[in-house]
N, C-alpha and C positions, 0 to 999 in steps of 0.2 A: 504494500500500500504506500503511496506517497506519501509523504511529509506536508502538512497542511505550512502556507505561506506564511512569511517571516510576516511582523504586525508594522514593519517599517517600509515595504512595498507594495501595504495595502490601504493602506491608513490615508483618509481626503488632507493631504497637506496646504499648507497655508489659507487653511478655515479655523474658525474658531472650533466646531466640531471635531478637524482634527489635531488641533493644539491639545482637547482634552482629552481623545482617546491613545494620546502620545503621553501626557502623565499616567492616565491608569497603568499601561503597558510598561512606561519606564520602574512603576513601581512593581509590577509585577516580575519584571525580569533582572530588575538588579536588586533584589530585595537580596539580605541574609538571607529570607526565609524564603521556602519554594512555594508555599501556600499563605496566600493573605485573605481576610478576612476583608468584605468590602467598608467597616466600618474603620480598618487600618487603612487599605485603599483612600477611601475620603481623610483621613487625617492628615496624609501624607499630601494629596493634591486637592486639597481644597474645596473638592468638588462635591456637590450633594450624592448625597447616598441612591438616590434616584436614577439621576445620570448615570454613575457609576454601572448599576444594576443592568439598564440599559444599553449603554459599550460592552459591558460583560455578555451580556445574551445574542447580541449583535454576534461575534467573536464566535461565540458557543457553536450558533448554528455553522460555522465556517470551519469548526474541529479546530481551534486557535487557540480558546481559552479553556479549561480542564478545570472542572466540579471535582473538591476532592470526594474520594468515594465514601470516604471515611465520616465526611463532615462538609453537609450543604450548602453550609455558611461561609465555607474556603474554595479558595479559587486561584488557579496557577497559570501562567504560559507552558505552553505544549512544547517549549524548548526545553524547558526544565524537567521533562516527564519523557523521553523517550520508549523507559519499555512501558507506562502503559498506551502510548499513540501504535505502538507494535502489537497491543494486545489488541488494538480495536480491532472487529473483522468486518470486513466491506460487506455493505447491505446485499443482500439480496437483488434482484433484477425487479421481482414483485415489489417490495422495499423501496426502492430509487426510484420506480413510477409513480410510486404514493406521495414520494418525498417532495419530486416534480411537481406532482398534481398539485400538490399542499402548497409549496411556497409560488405557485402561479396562481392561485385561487384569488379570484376578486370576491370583495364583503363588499354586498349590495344589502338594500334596505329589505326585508322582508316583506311580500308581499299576503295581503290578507285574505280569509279564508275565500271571498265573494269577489277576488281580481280577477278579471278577463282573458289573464296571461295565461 
């Protein structure tokens, strides 16, 4: 399996957006520690726990950032974790269509019981 991208050749440079997903990242990857807590996270850059949460999920879906498995609340760079990016095993074919269908999916307003559609 590949190695999912470095967070420095994906990151929207010179936005403010990605000014702040360049501190979560810096803190995550030069940390002492391999797993930070987002409330360490916001200490360190300033940023609301909100946001943070958000660049972290962002990341997530991309296999970037790593939920420790141990503990929910912690979160690492996938540089720092090689065997378990080795443990992950590639979806399925079934899997990867659903994944497709799922992040193409537009949310439209619901239509009611008595619409013409």
């Amino acid at each position: 399996m590949k190695n999912p991208a470095n967070w420095y050749d994906v990151y929207p440079r010179n936005t403010k957006e990605g000014d702040e997903e360049a501190k979560v990242f810096t803190s995550l990857a030069r940390s002492k520690w391999k797993w930070r807590s987002v409330g360490a996270i916001a200490k360190e850059t300033g940023l609301e726990k909100e946001r943070i949460e958000n660049i972290l999920y962002k990341y997530y879906k991309k296999g970037m950032v790593l939920q420790n498995p141990k503990s929910e609340e912690q979160w690492g760079y996938w540089i720092n974790f090689p065997e378990l990016i080795s443990k992950q095993q590639k979806p399925s074919i079934k899997q990867e269509d659903i994944n497709k269908r799922m992040n193409m999916m537009v949310i439209t307003p619901s239509c009611s019981k008595n619409s013409i559609f």
